[in-house]
Backbone as CSV, one residue per row, in Angstrom:
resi,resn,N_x,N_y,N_z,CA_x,CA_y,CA_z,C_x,C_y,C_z
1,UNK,142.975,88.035,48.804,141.529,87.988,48.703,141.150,87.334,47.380
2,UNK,140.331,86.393,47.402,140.115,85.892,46.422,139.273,86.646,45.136
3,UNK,139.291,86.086,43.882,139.444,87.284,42.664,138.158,86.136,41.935
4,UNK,137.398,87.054,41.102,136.681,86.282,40.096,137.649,86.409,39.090
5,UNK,137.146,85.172,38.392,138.329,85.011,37.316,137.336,84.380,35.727
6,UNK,137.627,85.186,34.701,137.353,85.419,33.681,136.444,83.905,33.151
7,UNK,135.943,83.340,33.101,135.107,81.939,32.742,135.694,81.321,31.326
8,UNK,135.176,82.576,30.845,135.968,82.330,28.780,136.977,81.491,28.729
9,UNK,137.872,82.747,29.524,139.561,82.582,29.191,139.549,80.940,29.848
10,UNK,139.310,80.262,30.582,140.012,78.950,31.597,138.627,78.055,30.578
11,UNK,137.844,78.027,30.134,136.927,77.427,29.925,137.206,75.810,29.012
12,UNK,138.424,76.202,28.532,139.109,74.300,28.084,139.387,73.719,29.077
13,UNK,140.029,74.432,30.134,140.637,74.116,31.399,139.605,73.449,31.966
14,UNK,138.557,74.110,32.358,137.778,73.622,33.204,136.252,72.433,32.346
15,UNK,136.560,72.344,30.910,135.820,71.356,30.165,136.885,69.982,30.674
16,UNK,137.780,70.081,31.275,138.281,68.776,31.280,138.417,68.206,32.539
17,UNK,137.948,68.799,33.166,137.365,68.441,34.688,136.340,67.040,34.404
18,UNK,136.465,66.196,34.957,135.626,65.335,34.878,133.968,66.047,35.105
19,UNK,133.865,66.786,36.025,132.653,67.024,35.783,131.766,67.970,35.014
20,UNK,132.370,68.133,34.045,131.970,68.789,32.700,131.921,68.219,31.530
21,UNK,132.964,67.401,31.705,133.973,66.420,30.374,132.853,66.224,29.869
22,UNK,131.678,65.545,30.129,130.230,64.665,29.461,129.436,65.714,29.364
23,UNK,129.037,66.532,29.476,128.103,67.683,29.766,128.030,68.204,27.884
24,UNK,126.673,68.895,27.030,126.737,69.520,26.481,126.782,70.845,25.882
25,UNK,127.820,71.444,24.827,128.150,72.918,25.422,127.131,73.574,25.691
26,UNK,125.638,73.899,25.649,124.542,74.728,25.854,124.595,74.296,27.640
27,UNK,124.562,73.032,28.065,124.524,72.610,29.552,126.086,73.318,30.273
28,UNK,127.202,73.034,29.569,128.706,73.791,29.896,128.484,75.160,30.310
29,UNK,127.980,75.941,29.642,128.074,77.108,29.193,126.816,77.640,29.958
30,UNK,125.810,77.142,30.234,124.561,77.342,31.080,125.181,76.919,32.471
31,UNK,125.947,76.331,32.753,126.533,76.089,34.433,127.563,77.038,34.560
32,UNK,128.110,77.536,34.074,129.049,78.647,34.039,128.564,79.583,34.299
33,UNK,127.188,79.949,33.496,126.681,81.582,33.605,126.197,80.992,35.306
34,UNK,125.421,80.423,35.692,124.877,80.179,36.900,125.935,79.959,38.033
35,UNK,127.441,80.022,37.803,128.697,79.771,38.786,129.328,80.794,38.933
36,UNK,130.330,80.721,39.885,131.327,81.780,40.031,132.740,81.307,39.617
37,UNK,133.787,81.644,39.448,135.404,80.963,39.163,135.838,81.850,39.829
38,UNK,136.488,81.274,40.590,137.470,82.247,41.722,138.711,81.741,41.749
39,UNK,139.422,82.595,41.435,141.166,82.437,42.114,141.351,82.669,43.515
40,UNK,142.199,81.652,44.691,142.517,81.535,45.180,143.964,81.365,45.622
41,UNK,144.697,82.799,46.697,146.317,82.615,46.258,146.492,81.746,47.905
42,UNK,147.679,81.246,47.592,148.425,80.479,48.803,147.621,81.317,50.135
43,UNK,147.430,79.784,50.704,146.885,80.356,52.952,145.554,80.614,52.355
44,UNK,145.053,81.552,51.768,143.490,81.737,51.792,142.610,80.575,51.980
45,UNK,141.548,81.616,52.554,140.310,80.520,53.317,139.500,80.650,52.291
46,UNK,138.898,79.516,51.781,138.221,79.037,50.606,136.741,78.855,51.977
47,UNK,136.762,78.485,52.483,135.606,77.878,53.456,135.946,78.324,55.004
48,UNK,135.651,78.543,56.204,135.699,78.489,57.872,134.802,77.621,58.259
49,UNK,135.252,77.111,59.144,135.070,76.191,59.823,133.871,77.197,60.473
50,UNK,133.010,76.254,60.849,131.216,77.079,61.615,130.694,78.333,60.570
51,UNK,131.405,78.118,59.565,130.244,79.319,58.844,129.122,78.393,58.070
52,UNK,127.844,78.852,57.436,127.216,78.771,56.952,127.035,79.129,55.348
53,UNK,126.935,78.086,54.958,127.469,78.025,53.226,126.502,77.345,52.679
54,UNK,125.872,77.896,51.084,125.103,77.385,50.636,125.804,76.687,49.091
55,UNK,127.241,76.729,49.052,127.770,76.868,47.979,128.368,75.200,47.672
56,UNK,128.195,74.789,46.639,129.057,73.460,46.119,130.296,73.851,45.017
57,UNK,131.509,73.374,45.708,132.878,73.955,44.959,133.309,72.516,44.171
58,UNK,134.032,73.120,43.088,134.827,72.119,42.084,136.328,72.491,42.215
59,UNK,137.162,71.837,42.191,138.560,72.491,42.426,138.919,71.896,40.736
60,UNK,139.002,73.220,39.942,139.523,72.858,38.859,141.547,72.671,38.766
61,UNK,141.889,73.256,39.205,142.962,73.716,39.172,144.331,74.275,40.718
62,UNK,144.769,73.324,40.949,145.724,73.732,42.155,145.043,72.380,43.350
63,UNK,145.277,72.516,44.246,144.768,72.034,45.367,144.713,72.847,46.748
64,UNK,143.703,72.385,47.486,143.401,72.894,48.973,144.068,72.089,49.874
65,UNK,143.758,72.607,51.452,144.340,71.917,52.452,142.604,71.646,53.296
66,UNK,142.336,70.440,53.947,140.918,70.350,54.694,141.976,70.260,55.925
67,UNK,141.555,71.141,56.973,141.635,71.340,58.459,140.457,71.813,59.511
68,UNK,140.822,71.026,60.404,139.480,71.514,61.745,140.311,71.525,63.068
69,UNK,139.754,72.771,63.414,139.891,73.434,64.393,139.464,72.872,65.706
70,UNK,140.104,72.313,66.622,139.728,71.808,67.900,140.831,72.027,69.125
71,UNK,140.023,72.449,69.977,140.137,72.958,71.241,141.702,74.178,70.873
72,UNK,141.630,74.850,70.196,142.251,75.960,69.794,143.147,75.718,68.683
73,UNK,143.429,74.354,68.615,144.412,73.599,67.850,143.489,73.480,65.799
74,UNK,144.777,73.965,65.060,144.108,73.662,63.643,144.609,71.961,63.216
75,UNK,143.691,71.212,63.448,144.195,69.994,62.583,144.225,69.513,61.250
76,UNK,145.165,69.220,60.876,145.454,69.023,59.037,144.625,67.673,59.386
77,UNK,143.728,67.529,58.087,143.576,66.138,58.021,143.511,65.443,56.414
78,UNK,143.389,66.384,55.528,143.813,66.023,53.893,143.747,66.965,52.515
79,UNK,144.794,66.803,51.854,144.768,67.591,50.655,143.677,67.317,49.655
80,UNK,142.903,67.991,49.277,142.118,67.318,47.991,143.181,67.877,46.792
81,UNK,142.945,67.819,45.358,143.715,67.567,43.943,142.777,68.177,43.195
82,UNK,143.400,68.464,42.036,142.499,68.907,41.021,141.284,68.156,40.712
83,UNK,140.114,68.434,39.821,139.032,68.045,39.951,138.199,67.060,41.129
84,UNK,138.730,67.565,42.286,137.469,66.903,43.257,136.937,67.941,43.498
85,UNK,135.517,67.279,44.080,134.397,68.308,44.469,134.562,68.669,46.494
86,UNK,134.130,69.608,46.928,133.772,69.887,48.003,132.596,70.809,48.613
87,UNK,132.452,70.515,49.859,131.071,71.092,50.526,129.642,71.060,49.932
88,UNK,129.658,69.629,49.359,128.306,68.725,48.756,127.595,68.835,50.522
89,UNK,127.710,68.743,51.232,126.758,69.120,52.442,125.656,70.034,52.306
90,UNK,126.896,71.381,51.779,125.676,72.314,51.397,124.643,72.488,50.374
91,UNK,124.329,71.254,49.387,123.565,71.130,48.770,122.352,70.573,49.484
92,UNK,122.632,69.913,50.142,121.626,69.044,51.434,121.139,69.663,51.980
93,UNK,121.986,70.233,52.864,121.733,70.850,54.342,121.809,72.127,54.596
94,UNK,121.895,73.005,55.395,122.049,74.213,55.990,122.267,74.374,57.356
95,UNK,123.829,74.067,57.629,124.831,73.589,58.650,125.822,74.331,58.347
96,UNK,126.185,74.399,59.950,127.552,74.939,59.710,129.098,73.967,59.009
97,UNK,129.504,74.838,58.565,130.764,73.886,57.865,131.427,73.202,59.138
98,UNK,131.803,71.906,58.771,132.474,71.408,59.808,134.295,71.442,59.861
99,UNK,134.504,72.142,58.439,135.737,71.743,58.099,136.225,73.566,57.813
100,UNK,137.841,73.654,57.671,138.394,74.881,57.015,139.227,74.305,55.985
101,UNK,138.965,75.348,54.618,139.212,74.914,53.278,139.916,75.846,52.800
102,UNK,141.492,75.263,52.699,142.480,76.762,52.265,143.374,76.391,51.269
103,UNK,143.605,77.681,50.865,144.381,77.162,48.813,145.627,76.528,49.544
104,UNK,146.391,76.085,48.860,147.438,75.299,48.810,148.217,76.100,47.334
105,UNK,148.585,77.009,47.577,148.798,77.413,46.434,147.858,78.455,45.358
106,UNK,148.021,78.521,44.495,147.500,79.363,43.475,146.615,78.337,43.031
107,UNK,144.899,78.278,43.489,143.813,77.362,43.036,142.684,78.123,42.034
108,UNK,142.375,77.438,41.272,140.939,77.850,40.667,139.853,76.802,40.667
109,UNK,138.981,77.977,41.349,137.658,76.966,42.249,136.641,77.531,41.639
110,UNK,135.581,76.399,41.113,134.584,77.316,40.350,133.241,76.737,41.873
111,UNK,132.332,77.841,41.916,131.617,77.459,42.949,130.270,77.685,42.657
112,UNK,128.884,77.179,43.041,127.673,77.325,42.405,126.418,77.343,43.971
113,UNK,125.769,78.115,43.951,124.967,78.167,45.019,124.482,76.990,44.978
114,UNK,123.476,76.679,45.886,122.310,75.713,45.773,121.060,76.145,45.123
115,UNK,120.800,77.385,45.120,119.354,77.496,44.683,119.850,77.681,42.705
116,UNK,120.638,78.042,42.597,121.682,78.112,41.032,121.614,76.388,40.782
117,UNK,122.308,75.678,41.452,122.402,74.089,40.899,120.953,73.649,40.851
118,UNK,120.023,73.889,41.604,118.766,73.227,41.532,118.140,74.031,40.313
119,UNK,118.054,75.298,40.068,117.753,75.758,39.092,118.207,75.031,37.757
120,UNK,120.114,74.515,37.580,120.350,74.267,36.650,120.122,72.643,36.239
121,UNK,119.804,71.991,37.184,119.003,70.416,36.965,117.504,70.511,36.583
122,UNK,117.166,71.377,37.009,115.722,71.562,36.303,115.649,71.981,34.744
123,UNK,116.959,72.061,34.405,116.641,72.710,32.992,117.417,72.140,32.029
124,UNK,118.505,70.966,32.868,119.476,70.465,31.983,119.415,68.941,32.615
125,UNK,118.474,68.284,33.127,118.795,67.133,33.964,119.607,65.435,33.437
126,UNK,120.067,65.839,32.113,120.540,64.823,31.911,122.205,65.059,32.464
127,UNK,122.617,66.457,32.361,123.986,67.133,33.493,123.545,66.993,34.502
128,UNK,122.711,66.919,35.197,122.278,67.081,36.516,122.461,66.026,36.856
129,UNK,121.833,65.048,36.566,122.067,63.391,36.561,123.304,62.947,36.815
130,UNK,124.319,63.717,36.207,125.746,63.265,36.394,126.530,64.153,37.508
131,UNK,126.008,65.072,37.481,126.526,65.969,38.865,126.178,65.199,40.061
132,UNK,125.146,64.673,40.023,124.319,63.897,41.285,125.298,62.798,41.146
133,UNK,125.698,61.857,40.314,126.342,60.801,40.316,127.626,61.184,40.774
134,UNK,128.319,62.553,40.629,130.325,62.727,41.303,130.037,63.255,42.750
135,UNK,128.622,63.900,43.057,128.106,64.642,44.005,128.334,62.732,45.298
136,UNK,127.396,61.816,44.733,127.131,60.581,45.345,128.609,60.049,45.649
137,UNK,129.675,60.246,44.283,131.220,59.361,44.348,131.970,59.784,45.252
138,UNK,131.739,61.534,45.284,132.837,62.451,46.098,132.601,61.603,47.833
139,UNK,131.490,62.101,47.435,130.862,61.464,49.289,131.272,60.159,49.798
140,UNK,130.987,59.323,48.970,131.233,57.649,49.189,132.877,57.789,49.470
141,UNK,133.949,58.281,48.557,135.100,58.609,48.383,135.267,58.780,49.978
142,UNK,134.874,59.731,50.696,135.087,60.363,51.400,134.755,59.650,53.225
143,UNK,133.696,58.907,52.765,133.234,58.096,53.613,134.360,57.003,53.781
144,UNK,134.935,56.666,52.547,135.518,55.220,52.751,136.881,55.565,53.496
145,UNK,137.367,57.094,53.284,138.315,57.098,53.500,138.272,57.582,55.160
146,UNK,137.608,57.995,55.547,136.997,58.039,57.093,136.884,56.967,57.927
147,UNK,136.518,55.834,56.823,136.403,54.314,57.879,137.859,53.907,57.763
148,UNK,138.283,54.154,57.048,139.725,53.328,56.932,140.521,53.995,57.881
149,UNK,140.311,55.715,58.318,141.129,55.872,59.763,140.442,55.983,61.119
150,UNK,139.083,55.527,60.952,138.550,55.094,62.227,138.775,54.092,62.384
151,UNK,138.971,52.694,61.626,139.604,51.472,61.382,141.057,51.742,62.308
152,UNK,141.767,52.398,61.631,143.111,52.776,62.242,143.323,53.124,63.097
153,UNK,142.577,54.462,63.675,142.806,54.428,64.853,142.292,53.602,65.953
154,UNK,141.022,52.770,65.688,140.594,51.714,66.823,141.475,50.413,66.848
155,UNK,141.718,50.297,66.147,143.033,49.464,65.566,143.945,49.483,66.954
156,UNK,144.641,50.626,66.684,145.794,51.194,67.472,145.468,51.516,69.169
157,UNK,143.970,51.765,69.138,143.270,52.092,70.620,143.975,50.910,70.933
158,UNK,142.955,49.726,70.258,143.007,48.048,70.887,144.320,47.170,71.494
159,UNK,145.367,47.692,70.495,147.036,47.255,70.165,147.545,48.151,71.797
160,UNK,147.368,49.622,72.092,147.664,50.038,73.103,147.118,49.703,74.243
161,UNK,146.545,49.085,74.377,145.092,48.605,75.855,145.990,46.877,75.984
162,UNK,145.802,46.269,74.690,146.829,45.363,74.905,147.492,45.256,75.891
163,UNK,148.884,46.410,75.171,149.821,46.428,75.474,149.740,46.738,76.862
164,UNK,149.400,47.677,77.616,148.932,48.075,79.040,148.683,46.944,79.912
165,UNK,147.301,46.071,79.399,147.469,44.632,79.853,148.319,44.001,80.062
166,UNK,149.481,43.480,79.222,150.672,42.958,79.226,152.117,43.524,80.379
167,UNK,151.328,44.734,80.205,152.869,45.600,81.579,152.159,45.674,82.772
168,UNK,150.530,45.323,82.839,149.891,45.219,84.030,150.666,44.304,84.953
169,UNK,150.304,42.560,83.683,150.782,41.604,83.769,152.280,41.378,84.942
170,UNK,153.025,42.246,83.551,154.351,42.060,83.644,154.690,42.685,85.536
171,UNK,153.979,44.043,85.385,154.524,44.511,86.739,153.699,43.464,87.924
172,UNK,152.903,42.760,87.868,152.261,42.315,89.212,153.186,40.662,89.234
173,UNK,153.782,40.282,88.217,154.911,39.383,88.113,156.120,39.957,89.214
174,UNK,156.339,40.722,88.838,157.554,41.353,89.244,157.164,42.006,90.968
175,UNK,156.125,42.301,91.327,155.499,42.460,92.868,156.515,41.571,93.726
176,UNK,157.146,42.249,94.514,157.742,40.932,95.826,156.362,40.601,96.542
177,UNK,156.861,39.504,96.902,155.957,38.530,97.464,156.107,38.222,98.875
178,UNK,155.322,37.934,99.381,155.811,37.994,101.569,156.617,36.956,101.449
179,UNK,157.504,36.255,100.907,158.297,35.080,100.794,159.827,35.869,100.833
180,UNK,159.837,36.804,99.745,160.991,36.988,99.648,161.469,37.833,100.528
């Protein structure tokens, strides 16, 4: 079960996260009081798939596994790494998660509501400004890497349909003919 974990104690740790690194300590230290830091041990569910989450996570430390659940089946589809962000959706929206988000190990995830982050851009917006800017990168990141295996797999649709064509081919070649 996941554990709150002390802010103080990890607080170099987590100044070197890119998305703090620029931040000033009154803005550092004001996003902290407004966050949570949670330890996360190996298998735990950081996120479920169809729940409803208002929360934006930072993975300071360790990495997760992203999987979705279809037609009973869990599909792996990518590790995130230390300092990326996840479930920027729920800053937007109020949707169910589309994804399941589980430690990979011993992780520390610091996590911040939405009505907490909007609070803390209203009062620090030159941090805010830059949260919005890794908030915009994570996404784009994420997008590009989505086209590149929808790319792939239509790719591979096209290459197999081909190929089908070609043994269509091949077998109506090979048809005896009223001759023979």
């Amino acid at each position: 079960m996941a554990v709150t974990a002390d802010r103080n104690k990890y607080s170099d740790l987590i100044k070197k996260n890119v998305l703090f690194r620029y931040m000033s300590e009154e803005a550092f230290f004001a996003f902290l009081h407004e966050s949570e830091l949670m330890e996360f041990e190996d298998g735990e569910t950081i996120i479920a798939q169809d729940d409803v989450s208002q929360f934006l996570y930072c993975l300071i430390k360790g990495s997760v596994a992203i999987s979705v659940r279809e037609k009973g089946d869990d599909i792996y589809i990518y590790n995130l790494e230390e300092g990326e962000i996840f479930g920027e959706a729920a800053i937007f929206l109020t949707e169910l998660r589309i994804a399941t988000v589980t430690s990979s190990g011993t992780s520390l995830i610091i996590r911040i509501h939405r009505k907490n982050l909007i609070k803390f851009i209203g009062e620090y917006s030159q941090a805010g400004n830059r949260i919005f800017i890794m908030l915009i990168y994570s996404l784009l990141k994420k997008l590009r890497a989505s086209t590149r295996e929808i790319t792939a797999a239509k790719k591979l649709y096209l290459e197999v349909q081909k190929m089908k064509a070609q043994m269509e081919k091949l077998l109506q070649e090979l048809e005896p003919t009223s001759l023979d």
